[in-house]
PyMOL Python script that loads the backbone (N, CA, C, O; Angstrom):
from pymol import cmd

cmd.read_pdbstr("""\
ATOM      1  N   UNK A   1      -0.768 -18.823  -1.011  1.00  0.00           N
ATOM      2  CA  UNK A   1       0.158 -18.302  -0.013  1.00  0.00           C
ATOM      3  C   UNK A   1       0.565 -16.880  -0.380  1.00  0.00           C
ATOM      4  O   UNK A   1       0.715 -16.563  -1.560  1.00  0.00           O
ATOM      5  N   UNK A   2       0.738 -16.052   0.586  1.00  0.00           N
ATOM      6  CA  UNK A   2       1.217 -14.674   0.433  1.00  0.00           C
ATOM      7  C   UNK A   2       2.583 -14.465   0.258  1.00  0.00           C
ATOM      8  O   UNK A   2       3.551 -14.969   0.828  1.00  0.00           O
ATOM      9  N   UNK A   3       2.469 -13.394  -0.888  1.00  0.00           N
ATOM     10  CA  UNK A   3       4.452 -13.193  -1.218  1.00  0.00           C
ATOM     11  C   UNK A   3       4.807 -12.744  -0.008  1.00  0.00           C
ATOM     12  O   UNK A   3       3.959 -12.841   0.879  1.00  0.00           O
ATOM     13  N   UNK A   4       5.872 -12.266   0.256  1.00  0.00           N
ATOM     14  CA  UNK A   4       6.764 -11.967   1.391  1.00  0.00           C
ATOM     15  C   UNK A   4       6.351 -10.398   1.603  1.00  0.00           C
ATOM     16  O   UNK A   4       6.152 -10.103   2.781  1.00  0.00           O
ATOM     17  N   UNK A   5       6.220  -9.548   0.831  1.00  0.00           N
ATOM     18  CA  UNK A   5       6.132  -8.123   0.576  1.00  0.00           C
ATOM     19  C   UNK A   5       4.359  -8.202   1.073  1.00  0.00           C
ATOM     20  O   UNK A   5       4.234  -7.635   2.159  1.00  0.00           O
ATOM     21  N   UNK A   6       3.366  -8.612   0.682  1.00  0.00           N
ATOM     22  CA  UNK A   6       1.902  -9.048   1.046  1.00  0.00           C
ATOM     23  C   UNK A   6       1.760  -8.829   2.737  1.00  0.00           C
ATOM     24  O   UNK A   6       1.362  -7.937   3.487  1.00  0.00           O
ATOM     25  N   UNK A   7       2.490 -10.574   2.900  1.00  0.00           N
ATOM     26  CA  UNK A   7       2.701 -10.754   4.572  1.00  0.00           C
ATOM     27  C   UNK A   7       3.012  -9.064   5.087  1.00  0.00           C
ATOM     28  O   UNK A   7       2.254  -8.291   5.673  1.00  0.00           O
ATOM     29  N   UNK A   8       4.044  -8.919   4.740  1.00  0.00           N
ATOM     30  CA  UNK A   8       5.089  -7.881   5.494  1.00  0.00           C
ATOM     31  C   UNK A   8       3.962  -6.466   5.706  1.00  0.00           C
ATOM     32  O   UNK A   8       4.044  -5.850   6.769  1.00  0.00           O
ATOM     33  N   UNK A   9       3.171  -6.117   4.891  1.00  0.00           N
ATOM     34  CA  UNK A   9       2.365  -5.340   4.885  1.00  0.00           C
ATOM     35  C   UNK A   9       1.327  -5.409   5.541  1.00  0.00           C
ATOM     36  O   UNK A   9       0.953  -4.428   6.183  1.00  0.00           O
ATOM     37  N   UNK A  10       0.822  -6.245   5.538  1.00  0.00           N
ATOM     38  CA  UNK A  10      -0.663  -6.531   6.081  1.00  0.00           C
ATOM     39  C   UNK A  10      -0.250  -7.038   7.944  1.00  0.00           C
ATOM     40  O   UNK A  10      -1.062  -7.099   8.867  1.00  0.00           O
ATOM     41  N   UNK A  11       1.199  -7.321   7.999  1.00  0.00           N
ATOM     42  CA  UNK A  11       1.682  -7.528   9.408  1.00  0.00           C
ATOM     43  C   UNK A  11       1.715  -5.832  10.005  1.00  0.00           C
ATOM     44  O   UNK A  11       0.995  -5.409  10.909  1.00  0.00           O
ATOM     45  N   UNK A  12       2.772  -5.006   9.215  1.00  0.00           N
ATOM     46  CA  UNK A  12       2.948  -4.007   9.433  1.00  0.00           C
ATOM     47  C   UNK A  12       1.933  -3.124   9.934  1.00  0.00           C
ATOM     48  O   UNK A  12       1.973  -2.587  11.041  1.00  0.00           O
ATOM     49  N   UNK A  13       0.826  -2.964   8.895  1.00  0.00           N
ATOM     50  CA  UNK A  13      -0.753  -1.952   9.499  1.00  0.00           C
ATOM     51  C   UNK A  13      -1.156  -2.691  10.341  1.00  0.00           C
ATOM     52  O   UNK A  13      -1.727  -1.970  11.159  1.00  0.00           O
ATOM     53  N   UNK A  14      -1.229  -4.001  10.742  1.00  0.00           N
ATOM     54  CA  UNK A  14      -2.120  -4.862  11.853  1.00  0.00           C
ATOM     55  C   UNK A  14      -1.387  -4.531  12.950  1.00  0.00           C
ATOM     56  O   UNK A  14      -2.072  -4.656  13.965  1.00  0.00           O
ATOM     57  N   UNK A  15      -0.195  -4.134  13.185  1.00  0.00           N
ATOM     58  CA  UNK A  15       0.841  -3.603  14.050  1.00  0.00           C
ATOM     59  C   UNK A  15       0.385  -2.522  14.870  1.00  0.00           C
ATOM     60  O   UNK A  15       0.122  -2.579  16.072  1.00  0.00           O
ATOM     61  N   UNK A  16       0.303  -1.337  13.961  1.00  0.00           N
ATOM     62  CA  UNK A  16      -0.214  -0.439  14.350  1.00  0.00           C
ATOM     63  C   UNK A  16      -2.175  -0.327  14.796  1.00  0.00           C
ATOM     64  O   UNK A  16      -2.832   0.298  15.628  1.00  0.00           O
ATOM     65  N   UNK A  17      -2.446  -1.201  13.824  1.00  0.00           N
ATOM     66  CA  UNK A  17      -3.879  -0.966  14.459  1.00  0.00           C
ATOM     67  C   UNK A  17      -4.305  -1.499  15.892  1.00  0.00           C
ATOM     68  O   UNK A  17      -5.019  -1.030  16.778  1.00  0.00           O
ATOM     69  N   UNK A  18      -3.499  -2.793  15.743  1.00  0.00           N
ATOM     70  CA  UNK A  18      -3.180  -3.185  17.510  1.00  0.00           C
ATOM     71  C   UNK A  18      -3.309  -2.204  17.933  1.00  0.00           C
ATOM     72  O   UNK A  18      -4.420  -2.133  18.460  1.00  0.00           O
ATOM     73  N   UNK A  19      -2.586  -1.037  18.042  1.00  0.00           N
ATOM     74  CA  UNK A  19      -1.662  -0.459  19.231  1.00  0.00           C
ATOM     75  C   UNK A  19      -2.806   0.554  19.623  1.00  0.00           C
ATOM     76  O   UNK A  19      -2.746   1.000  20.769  1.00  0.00           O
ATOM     77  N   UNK A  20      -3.863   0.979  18.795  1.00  0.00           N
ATOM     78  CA  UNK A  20      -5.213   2.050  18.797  1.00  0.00           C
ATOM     79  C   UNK A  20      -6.405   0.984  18.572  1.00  0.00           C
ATOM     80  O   UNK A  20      -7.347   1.269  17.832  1.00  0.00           O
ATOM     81  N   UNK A  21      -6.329  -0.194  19.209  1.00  0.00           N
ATOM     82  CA  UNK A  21      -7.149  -1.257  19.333  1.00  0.00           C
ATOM     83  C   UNK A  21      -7.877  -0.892  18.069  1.00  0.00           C
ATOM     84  O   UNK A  21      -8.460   0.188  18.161  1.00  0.00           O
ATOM     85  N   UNK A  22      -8.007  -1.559  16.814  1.00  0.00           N
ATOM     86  CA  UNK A  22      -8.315  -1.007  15.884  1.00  0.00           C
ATOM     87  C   UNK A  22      -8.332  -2.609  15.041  1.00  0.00           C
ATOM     88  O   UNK A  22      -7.365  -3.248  14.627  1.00  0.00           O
ATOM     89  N   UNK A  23      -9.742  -2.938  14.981  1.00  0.00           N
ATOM     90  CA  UNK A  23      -9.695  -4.298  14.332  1.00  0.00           C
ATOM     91  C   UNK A  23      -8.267  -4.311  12.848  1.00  0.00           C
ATOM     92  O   UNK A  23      -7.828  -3.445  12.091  1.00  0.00           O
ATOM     93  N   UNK A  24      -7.948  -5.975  13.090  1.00  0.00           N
ATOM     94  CA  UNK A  24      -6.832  -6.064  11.740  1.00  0.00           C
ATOM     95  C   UNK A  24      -7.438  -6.319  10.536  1.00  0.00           C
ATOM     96  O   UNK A  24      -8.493  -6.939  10.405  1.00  0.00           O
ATOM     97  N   UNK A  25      -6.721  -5.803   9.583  1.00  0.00           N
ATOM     98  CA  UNK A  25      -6.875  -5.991   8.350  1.00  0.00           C
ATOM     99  C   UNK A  25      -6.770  -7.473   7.623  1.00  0.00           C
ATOM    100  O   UNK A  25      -5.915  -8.289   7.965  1.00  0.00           O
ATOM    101  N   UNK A  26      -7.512  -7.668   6.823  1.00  0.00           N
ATOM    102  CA  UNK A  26      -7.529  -9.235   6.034  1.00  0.00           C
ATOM    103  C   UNK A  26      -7.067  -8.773   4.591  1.00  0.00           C
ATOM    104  O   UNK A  26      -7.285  -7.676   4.077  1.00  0.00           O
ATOM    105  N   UNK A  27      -6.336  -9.916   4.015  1.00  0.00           N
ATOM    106  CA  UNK A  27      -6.151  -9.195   2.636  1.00  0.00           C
ATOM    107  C   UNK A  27      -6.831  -9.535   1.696  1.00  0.00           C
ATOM    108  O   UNK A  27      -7.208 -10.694   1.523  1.00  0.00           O
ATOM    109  N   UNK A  28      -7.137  -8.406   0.816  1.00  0.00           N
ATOM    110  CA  UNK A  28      -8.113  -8.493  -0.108  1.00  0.00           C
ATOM    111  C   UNK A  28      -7.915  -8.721  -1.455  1.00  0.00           C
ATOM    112  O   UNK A  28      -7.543  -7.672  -1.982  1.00  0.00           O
ATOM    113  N   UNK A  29      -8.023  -9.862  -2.446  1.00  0.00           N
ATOM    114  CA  UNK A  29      -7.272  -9.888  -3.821  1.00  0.00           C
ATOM    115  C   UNK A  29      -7.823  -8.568  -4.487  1.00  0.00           C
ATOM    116  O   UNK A  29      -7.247  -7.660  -5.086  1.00  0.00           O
ATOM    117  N   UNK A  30      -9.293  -8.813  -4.132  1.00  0.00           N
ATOM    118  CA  UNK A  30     -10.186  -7.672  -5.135  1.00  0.00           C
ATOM    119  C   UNK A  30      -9.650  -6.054  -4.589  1.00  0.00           C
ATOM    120  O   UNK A  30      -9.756  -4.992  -5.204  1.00  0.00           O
ATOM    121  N   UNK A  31      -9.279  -6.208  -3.743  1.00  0.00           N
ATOM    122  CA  UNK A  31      -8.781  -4.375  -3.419  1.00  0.00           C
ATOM    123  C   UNK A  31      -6.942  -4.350  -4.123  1.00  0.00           C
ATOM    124  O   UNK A  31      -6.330  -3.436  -4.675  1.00  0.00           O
ATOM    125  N   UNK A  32      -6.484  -5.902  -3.753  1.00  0.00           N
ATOM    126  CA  UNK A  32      -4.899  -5.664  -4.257  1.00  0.00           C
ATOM    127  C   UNK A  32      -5.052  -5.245  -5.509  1.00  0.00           C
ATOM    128  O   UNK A  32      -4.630  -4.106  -5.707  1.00  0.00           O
ATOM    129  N   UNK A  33      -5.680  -5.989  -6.730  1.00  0.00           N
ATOM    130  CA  UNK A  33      -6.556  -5.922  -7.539  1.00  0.00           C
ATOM    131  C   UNK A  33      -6.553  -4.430  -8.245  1.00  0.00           C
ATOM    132  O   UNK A  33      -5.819  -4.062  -9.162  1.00  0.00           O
ATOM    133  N   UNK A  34      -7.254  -3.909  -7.781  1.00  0.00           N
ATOM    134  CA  UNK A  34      -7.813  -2.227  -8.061  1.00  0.00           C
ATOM    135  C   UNK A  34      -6.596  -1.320  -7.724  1.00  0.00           C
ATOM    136  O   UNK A  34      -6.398  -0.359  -8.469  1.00  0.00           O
ATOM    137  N   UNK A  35      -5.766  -1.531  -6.678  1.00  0.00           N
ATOM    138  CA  UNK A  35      -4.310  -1.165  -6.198  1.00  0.00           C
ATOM    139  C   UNK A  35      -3.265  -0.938  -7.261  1.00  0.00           C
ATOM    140  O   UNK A  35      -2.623   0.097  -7.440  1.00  0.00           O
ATOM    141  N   UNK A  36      -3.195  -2.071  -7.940  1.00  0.00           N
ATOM    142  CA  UNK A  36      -2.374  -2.398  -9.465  1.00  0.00           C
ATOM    143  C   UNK A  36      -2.711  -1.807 -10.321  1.00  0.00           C
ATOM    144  O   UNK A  36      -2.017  -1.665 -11.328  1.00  0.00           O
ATOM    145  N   UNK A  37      -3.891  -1.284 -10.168  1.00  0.00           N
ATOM    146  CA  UNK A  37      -4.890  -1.106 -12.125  1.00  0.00           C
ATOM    147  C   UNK A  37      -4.205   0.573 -11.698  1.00  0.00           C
ATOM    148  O   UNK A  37      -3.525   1.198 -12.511  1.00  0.00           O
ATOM    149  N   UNK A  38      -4.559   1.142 -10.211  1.00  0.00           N
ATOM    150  CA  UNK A  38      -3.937   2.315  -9.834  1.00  0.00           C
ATOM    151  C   UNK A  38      -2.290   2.513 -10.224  1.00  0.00           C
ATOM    152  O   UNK A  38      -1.806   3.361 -10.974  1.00  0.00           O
ATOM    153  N   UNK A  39      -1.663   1.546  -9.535  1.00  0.00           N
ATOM    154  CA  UNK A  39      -0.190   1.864  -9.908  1.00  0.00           C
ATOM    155  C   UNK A  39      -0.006   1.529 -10.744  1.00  0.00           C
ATOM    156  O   UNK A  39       0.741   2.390 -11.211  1.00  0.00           O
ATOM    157  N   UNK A  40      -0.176   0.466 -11.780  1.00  0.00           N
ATOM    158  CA  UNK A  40       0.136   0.548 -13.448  1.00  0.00           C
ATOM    159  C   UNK A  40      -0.564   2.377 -13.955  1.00  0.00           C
ATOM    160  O   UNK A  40      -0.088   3.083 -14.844  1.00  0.00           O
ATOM    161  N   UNK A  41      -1.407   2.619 -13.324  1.00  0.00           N
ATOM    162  CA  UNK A  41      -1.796   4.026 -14.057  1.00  0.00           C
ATOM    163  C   UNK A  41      -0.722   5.156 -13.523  1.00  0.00           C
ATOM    164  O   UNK A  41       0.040   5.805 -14.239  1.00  0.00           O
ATOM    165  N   UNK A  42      -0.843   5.233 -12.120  1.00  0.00           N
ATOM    166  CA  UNK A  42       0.714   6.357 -11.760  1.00  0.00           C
ATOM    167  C   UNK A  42       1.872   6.013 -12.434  1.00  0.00           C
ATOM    168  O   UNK A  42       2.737   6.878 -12.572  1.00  0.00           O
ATOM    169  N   UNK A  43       2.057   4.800 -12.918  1.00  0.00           N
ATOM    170  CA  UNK A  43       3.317   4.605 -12.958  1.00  0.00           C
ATOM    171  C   UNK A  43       3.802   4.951 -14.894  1.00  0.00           C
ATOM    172  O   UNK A  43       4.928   4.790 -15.366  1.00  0.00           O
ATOM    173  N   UNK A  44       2.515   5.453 -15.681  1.00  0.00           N
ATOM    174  CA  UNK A  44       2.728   5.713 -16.983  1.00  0.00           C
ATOM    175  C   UNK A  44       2.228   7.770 -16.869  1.00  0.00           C
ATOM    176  O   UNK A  44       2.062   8.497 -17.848  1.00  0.00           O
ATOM    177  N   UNK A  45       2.129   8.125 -15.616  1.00  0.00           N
ATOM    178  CA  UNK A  45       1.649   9.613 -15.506  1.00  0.00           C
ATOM    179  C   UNK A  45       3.006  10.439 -14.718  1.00  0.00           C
ATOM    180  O   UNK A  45       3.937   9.755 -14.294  1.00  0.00           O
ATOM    181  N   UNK A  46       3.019  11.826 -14.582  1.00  0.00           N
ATOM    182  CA  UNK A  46       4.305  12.237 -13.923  1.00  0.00           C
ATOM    183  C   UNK A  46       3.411  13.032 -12.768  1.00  0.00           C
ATOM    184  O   UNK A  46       3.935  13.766 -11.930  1.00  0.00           O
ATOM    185  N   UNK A  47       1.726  12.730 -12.864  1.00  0.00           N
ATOM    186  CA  UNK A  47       1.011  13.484 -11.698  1.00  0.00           C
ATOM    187  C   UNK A  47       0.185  12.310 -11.175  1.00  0.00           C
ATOM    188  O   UNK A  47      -0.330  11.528 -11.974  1.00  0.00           O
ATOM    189  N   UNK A  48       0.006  12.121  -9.467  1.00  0.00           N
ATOM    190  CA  UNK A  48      -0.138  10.911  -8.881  1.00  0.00           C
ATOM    191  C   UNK A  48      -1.854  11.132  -8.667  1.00  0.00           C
ATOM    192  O   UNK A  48      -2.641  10.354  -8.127  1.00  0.00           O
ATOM    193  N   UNK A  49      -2.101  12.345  -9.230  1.00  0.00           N
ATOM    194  CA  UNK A  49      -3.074  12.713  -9.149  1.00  0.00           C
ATOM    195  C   UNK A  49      -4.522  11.940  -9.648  1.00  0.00           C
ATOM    196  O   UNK A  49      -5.576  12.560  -9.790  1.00  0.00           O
ATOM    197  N   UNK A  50      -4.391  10.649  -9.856  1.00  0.00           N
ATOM    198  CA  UNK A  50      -5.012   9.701 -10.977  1.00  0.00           C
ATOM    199  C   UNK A  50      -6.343   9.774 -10.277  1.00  0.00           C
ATOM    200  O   UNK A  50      -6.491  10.159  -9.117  1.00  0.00           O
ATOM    201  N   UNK A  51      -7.485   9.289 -11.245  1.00  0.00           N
ATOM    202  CA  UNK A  51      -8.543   9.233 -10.955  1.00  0.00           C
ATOM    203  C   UNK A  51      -8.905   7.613 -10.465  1.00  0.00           C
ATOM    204  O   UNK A  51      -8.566   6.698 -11.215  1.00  0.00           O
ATOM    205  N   UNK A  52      -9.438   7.386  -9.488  1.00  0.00           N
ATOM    206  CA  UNK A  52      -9.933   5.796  -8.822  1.00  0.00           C
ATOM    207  C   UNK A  52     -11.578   6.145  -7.986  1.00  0.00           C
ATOM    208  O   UNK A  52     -11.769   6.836  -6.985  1.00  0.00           O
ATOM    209  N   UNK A  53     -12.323   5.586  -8.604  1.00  0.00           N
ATOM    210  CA  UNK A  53     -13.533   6.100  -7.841  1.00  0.00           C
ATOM    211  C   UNK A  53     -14.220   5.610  -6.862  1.00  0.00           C
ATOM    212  O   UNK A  53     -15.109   6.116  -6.176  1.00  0.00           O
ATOM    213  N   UNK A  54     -13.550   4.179  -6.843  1.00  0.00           N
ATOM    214  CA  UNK A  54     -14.168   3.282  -5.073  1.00  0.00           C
ATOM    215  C   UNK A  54     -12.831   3.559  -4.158  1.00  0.00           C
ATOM    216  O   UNK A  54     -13.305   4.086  -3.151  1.00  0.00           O
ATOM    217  N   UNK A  55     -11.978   3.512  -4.052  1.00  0.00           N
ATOM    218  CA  UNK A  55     -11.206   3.525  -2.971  1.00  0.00           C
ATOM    219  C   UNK A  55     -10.361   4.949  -2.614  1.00  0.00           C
ATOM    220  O   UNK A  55      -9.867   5.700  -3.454  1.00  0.00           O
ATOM    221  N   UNK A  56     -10.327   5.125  -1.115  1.00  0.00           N
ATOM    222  CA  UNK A  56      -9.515   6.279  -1.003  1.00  0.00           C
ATOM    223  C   UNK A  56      -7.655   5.329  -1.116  1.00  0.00           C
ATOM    224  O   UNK A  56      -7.553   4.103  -1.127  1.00  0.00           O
ATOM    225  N   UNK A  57      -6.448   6.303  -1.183  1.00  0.00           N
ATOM    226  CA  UNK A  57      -5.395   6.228  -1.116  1.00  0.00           C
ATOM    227  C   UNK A  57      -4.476   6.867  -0.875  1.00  0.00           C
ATOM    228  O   UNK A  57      -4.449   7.926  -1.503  1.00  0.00           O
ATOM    229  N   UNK A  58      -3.326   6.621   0.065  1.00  0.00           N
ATOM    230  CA  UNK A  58      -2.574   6.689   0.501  1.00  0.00           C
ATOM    231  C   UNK A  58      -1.047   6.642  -0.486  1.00  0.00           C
ATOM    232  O   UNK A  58      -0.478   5.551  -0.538  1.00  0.00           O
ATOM    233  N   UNK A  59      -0.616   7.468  -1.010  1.00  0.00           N
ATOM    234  CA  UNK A  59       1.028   6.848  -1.642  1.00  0.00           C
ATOM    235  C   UNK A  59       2.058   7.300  -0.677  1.00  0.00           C
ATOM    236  O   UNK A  59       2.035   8.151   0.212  1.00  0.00           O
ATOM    237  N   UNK A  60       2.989   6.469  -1.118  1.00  0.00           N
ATOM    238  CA  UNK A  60       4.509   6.690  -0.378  1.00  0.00           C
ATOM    239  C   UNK A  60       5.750   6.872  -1.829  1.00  0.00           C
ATOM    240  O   UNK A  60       6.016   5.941  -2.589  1.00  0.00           O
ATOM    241  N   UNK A  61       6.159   7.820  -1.895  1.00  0.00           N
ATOM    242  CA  UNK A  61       6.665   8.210  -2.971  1.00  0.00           C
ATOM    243  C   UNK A  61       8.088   7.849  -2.617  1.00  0.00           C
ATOM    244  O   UNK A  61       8.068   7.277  -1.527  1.00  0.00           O
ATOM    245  N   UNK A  62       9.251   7.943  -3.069  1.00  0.00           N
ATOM    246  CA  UNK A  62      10.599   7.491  -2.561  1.00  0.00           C
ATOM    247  C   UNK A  62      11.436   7.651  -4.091  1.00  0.00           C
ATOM    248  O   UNK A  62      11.006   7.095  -5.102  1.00  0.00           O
ATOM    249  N   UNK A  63      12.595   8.431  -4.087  1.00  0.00           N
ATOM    250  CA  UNK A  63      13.367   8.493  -4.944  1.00  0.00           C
ATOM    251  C   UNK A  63      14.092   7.217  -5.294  1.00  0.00           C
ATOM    252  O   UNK A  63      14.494   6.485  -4.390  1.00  0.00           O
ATOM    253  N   UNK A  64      14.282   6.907  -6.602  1.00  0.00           N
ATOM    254  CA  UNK A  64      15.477   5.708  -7.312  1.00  0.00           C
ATOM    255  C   UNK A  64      16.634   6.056  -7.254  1.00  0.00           C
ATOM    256  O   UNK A  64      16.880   6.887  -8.128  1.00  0.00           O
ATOM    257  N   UNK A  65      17.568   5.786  -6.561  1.00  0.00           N
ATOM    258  CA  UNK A  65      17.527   3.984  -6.675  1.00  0.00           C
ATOM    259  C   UNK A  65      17.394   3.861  -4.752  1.00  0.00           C
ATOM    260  O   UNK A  65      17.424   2.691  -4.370  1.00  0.00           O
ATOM    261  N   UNK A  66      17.285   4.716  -3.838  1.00  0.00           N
ATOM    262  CA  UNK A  66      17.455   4.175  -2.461  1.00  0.00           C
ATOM    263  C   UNK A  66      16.475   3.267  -2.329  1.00  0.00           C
ATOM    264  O   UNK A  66      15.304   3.482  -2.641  1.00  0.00           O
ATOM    265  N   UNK A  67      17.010   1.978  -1.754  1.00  0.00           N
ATOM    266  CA  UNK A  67      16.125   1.225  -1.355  1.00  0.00           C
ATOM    267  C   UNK A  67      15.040   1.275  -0.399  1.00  0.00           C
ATOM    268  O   UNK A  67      15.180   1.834   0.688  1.00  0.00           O
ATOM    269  N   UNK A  68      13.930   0.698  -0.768  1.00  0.00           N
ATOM    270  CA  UNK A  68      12.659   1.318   0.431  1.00  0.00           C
ATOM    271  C   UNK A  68      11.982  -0.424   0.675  1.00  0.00           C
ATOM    272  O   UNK A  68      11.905  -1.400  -0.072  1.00  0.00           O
ATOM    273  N   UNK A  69      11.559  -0.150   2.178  1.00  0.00           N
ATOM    274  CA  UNK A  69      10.593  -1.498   1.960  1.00  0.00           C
ATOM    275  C   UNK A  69       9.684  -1.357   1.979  1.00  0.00           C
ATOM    276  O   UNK A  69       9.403  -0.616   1.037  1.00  0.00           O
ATOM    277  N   UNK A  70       8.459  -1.734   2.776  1.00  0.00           N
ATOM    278  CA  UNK A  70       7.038  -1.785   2.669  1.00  0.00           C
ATOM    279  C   UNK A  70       7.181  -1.289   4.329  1.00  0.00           C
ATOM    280  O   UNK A  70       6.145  -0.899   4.867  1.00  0.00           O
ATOM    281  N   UNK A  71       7.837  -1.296   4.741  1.00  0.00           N
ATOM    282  CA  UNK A  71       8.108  -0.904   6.401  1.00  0.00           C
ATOM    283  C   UNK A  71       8.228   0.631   6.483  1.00  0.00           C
ATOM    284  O   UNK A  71       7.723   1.376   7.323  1.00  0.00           O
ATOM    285  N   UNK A  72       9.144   0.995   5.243  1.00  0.00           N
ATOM    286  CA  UNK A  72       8.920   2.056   5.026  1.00  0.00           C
ATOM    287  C   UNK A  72       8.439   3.146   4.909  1.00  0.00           C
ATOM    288  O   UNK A  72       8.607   4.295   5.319  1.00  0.00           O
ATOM    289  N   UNK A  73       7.329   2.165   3.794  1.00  0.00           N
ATOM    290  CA  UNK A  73       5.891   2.898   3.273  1.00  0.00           C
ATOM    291  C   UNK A  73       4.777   3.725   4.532  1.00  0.00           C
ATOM    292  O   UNK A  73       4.234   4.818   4.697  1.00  0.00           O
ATOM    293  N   UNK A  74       4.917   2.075   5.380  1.00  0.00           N
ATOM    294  CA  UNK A  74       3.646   2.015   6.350  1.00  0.00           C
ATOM    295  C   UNK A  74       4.142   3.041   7.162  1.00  0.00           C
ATOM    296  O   UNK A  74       3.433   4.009   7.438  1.00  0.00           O
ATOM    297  N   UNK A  75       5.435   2.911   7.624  1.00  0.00           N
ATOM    298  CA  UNK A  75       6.342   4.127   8.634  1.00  0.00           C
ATOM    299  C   UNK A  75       5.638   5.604   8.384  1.00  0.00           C
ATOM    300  O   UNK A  75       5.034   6.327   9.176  1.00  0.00           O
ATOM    301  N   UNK A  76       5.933   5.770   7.034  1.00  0.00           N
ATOM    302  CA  UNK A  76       5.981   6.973   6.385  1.00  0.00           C
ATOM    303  C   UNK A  76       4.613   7.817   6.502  1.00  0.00           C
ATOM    304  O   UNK A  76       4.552   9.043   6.413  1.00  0.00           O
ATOM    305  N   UNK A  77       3.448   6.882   6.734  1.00  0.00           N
ATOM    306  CA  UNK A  77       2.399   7.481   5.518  1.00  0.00           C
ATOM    307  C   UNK A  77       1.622   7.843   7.376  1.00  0.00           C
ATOM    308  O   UNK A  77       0.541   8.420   7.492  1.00  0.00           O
TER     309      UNK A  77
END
""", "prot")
cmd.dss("prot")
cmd.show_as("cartoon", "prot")
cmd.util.cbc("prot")
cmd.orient("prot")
């Protein structure tokens, strides 16, 4: 079963891809996966600039402590 933050995301872009008829997204462990290995790496660097060589990416950056959701993110980017 999907955490709440998972759902909320993968609802969110399927939202929008609706709206530009734009097949939905399925979620992928193996891409969440590679996602993590990325943000465990930004998250020990002060440049987001990291190297990942199969996937393109998207960040949503947000100052501590305001709270942000994943609604946010997708809003934002």
């Amino acid at each position: 079963m999907f955490a709440s933050i998972q759902t909320d995301c993968l609802d969110k872009h399927n939202f929008y891809r609706d709206k530009h008829r734009t097949p939905a997204l399925k979620y992928s462990t193996t891409l969440a996966d590679e996602a993590q290995k990325v943000a465990d790496a930004l998250a020990s660097q002060t440049d987001i600039a990291a190297s990942h060589d199969m996937y393109d990416a998207n960040y949503f950056i947000a100052e501590w402590p305001s709270p942000r959701t994943i609604s946010d993110a997708v809003e934002n980017w």
